[in-house]
Each structure stands twice: as C-alpha cells, then as structure tokens.
C-alpha positions as CSV (number, residue, x, y, z in Angstrom):
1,X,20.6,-59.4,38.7
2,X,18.9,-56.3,37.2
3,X,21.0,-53.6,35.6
4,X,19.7,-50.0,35.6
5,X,21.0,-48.2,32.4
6,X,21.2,-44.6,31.9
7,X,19.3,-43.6,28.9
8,X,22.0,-43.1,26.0
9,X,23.6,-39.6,26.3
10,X,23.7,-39.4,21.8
11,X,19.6,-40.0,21.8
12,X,19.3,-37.4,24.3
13,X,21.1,-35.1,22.4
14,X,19.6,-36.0,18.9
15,X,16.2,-35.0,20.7
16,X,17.5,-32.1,21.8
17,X,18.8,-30.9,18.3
18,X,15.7,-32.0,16.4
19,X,13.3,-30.0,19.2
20,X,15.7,-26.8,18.7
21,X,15.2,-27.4,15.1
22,X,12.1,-28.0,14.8
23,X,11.5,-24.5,16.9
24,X,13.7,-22.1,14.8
25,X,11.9,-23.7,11.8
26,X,8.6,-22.8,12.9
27,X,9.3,-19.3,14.5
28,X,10.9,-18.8,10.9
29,X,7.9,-19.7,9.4
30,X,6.1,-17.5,11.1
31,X,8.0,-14.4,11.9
32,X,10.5,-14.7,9.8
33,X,11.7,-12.4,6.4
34,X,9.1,-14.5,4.1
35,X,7.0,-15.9,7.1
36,X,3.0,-15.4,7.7
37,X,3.2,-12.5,9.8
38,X,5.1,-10.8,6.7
39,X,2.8,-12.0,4.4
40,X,-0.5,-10.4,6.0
41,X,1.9,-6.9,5.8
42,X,2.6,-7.2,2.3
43,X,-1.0,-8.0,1.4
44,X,-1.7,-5.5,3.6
45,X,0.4,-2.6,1.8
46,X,-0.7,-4.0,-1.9
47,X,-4.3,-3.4,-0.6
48,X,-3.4,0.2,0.4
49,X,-1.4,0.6,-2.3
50,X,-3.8,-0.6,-5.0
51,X,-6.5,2.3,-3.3
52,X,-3.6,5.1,-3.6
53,X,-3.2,4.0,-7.2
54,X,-7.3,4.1,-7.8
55,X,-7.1,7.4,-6.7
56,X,-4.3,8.8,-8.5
57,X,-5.6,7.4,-11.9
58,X,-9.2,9.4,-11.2
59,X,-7.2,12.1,-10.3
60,X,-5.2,12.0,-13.6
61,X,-8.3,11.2,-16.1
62,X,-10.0,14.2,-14.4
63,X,-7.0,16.6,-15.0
64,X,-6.8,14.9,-18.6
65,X,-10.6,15.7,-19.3
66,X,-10.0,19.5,-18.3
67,X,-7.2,20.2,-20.1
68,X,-8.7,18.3,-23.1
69,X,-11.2,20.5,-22.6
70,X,-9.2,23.4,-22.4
71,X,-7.2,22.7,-25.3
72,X,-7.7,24.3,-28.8
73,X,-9.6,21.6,-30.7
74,X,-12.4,21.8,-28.0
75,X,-12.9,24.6,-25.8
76,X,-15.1,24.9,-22.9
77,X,-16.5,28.8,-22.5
78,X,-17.7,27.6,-19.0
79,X,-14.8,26.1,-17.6
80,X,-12.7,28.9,-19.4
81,X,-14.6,31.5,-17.4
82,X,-13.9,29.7,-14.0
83,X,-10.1,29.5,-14.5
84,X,-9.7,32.8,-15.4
85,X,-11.7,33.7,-12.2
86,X,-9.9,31.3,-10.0
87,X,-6.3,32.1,-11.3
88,X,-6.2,35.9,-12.2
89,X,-8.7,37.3,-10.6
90,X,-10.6,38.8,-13.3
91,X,-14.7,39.7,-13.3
92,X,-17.4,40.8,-15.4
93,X,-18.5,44.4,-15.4
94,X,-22.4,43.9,-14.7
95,X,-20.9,41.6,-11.3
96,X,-20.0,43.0,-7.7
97,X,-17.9,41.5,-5.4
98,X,-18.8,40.9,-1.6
99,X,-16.1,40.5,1.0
C-alpha cells in the first residue's frame, strides 16, 4: 500500500514568509532610506558640495586680500584707482573716454 502525502501546508507557508522576507530585506537594502542607491546620492552631493565649498573659500580669501589691501595699514594706489573707476565713475584729466 503506498500513501501519497500532500506536502505539509505550515512548511509551505514558512517558505513563503522567509522568501517575502528575504525580498523586502534586500530591496531595503538597496533602495531603501539608508540603502546603496542612497548612499551613491549622498556621496554624490558631499562631492558637489565639498567643490561649492572650495570655491566659496577662494572666493572669500580673495575678497579678504582686497580689502586687506584696501584697508588703512596697507593701501594699494593701484587697486585704489580701479575702484574708484569701477564704482563712481571718476577719470584722470590727461584720459579720454571712447564710447
């Protein structure tokens, strides 16, 4: 006499579960709030970020190294000339202006 069982209804579902959960794990892992995907966006932005923040601090040593060199322990005759030109306007007598 030979029996045929059906396989066990619990083991099925334990498979099941564990597939799902292994799944949702691993989408998680890789799409998820903290997963890889995320990652390469954060490193990403700290890249472009880091370059944003080279730029500003050149930017800011230059504006300190004019205005140091505007300021009244050092003056620059040169560069004391070109701002006056540049902001109000002004020229020398001997010069003539083309337009």
């Amino acid at each position: 006499m030979t029996t045929r069982t059906k396989p066990a209804m619990g083991a099925l579902m334990f498979f099941a579960v564990s597939f799902g959960l292994c799944v949702y794990f691993t989408f998680a892992a890789v799409q998820g709030d903290f997963g890889l995907f995320r990652r390469a966006e954060i490193e990403a932005e700290s890249k472009a970020l880091q370059t944003k923040l080279n730029d500003l601090t050149r930017q800011v040593s230059r504006m300190e190294n004019l205005t140091h060199r505007l300021s009244d322990d050092y003056l620059d005759l040169d560069l004391l000339d070109q701002q006056a030109r540049d902001v109000l306007g002004l020229l020398r007598s001997d010069e003539i202006v083309i337009r």
